[in-house]
C-alpha positions in Angstrom: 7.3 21.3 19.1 9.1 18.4 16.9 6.1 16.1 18.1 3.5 18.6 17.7 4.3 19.2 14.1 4.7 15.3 13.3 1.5 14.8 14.6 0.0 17.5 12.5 1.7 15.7 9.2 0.2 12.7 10.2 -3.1 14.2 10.7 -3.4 16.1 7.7 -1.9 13.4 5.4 -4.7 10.9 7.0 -7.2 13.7 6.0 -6.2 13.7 2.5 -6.1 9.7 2.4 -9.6 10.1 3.5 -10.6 12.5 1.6 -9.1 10.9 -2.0 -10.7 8.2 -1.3 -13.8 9.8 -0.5 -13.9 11.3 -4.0 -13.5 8.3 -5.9 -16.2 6.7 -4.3 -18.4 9.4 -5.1 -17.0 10.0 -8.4 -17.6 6.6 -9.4 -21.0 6.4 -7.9 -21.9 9.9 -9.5 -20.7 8.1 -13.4 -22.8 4.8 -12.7 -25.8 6.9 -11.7 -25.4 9.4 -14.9 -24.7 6.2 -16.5 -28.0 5.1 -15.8 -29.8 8.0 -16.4 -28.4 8.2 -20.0 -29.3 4.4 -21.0 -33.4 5.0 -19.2 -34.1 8.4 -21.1 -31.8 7.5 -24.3 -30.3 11.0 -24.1 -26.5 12.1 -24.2 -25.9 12.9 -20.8 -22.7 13.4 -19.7 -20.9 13.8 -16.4 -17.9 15.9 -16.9 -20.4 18.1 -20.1 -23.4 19.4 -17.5 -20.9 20.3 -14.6 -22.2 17.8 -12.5 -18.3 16.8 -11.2 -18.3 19.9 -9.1 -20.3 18.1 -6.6 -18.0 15.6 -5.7 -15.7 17.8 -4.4 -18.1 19.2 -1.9 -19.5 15.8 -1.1 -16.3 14.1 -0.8 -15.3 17.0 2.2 -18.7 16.9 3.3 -18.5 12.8 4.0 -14.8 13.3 5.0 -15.3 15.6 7.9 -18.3 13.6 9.1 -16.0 10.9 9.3 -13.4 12.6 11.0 -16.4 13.9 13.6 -18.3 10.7 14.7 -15.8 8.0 13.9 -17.7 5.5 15.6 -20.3 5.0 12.8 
């Protein structure tokens, strides 16, 4: 039961690696692209203002458990 639950540890805290840095990649790709957005139509659009950091959360899992389904890609 020891081994089960170590695995388990190992498994989840490999998850949450994954997933952390799953969400900084998005997160930063999400700013550069807002980024861009705001310098083409010259208005103040923000990232964090119009909600749009929501979606990495949801994207980071998303991209996470596809990982963790075909790890061979």
């Amino acid at each position: 039961m020891e081994k089960l639950l170590g695995y388990a540890r190992l498994g989840v805290a490999s998850f949450i690696k994954t997933y952390l840095a799953a969400l900084l990649v998005v997160t930063v790709k999400g700013e550069m692209f807002v980024l861009s957005l705001r310098i083409w139509s010259e208005e103040p659009l923000t990232f964090w203002g119009n909600g749009l950091w929501q979606v990495n959360f949801i994207l980071a899992l998303f991209f996470t458990l596809f990982y963790y389904v075909n790890p061979n890609t």
